[in-house]
C-alpha positions as CSV (number, residue, x, y, z in Angstrom):
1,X,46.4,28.1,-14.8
2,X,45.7,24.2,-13.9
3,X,42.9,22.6,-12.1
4,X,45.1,22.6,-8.8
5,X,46.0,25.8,-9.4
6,X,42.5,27.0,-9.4
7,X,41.2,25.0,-7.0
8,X,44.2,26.7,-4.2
9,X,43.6,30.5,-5.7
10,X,39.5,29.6,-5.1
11,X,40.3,28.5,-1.5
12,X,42.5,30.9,-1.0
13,X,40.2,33.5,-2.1
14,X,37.2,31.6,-0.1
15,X,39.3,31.8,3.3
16,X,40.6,35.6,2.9
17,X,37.2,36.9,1.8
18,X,35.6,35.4,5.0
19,X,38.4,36.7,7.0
20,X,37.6,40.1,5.7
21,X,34.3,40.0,6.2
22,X,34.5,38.9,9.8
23,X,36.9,41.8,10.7
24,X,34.5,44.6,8.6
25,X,31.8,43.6,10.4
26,X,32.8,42.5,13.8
27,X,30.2,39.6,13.5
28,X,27.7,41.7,14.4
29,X,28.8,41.9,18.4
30,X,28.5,38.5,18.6
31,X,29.9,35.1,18.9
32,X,30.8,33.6,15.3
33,X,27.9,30.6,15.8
34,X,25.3,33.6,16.6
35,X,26.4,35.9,13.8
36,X,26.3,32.4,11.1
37,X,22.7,31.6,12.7
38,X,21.5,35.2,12.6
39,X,22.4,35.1,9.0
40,X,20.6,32.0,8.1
41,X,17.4,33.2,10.3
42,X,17.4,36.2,8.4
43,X,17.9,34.3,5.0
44,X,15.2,31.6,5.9
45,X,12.9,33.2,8.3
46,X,12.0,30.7,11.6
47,X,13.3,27.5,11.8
48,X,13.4,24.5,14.3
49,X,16.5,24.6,16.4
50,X,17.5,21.4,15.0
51,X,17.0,22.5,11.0
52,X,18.8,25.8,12.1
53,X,21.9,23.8,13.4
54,X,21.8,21.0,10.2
55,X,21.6,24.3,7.5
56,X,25.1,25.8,9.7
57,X,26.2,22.3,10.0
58,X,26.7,22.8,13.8
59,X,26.2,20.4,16.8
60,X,22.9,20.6,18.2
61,X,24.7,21.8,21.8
62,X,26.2,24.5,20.0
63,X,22.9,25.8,18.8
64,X,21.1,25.5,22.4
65,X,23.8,27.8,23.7
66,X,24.0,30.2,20.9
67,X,20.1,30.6,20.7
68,X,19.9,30.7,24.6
69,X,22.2,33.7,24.5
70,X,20.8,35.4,21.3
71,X,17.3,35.2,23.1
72,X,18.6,36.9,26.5
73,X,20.1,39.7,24.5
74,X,16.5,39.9,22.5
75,X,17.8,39.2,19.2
76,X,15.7,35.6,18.9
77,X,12.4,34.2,20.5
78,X,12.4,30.5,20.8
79,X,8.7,29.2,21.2
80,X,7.2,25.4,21.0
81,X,7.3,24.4,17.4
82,X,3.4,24.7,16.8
83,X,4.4,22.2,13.8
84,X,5.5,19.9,15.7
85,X,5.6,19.5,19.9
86,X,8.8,18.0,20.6
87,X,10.7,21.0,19.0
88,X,11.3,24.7,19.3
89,X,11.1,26.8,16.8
90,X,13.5,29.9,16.7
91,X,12.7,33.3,15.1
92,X,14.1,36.9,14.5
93,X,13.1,39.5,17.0
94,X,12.5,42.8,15.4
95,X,15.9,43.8,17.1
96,X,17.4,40.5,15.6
97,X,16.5,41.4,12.1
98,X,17.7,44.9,12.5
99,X,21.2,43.7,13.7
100,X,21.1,41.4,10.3
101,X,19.8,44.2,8.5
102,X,23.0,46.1,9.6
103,X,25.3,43.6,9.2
104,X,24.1,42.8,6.0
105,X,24.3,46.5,4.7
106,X,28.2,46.6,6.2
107,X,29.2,43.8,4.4
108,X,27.2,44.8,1.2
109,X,29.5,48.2,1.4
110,X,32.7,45.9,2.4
111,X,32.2,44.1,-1.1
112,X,31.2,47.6,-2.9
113,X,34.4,48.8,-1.6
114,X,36.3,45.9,-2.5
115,X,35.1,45.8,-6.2
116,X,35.4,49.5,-6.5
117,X,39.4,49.1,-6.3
118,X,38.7,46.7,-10.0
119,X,38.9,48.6,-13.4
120,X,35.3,48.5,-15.2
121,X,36.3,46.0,-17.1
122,X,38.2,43.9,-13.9
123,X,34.7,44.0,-12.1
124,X,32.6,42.8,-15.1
125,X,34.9,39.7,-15.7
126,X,34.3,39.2,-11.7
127,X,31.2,39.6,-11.3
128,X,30.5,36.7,-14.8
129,X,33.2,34.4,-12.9
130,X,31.1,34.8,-9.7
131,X,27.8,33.8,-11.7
132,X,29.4,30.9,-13.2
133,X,30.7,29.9,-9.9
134,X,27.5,30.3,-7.9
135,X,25.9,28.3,-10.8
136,X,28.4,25.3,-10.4
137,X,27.8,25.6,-6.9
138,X,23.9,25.3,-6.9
139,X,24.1,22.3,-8.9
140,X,26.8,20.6,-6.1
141,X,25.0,18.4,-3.8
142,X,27.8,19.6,-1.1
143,X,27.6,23.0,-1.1
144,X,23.8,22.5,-1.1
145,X,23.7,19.8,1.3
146,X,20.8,20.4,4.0
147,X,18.8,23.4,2.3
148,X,15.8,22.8,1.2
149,X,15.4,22.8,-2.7
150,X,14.2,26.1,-4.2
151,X,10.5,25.4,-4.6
152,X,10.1,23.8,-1.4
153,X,11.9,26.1,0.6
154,X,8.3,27.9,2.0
155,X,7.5,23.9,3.1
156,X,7.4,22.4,5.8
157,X,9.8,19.8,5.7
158,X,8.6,15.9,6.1
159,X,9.3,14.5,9.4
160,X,10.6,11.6,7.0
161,X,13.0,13.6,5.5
162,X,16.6,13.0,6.7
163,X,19.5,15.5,6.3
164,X,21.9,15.1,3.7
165,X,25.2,15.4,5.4
């Protein structure tokens, strides 16, 4: 197989995979936007509604909305950033992190069930693909383009630090 080759079939696989995953779970009976900043609340714990929309890569309207409608369902609280005054900092309500607790464990069994259709042998050569991969991909400045590095992600980030992207 050539580079182009590979780069199409890891696309390919990329775009199906997400479709899949969206279907299985339903997106958590929510918009797309919410479901993507559920996930990265419940990955991160609370952000500012601006670091929330740069780690989604999503317009700062987009977010407003989204959090505004995640917060009258009672899935988010969005309070004065006590770090900082002109901001608002958006967190998980104990109904928000059970919905991403649920939609985590569906797509947890969505993979499971996807792998379990892979010979012993199939699933091993995946799963030491997908650690190479994932390795590759920590080390692109891209893919890791406004998250905060792995030490510093407990931080607060500096109000001189600019995003990436």
């Amino acid at each position: 197989m050539n580079e182009s080759s590979s780069a199409s079939l890891l696309r390919e696989v990329a775009r199906m995979y997400t479709r899949a995953q969206r279907v299985v779970a339903d997106c958590c009976r929510t918009t797309n936007t919410q479901c993507h900043l559920l996930t990265e609340l419940g990955r991160s714990g609370p952000l500012p509604l601006s670091e929330l929309g740069t780690r989604v890569s999503l317009e700062k309207s987009w977010v407003s909305r989204a959090v505004e409608a995640m917060a009258a369902r009672g899935l988010v609280t969005k309070e004065p950033n006590p770090s900082d005054a002109r901001s608002w900092l958006v967190t998980l309500t104990a109904e928000g992190e059970r919905t991403v607790r649920e939609l985590n464990q569906t797509l947890d069994e969505h993979a499971q069930r996807l792998l379990a259709s892979l010979s012993a042998r199939e699933r091993d050569a995946v799963e030491n693909s997908l650690l190479t991969l994932l390795k590759a991909l920590r080390e692109d400045p891209a893919a890791m383009c406004c998250l905060p590095p792995q030490a510093e992600a407990l931080k607060e980030p500096s109000k001189d630090s600019k995003p990436c992207c």
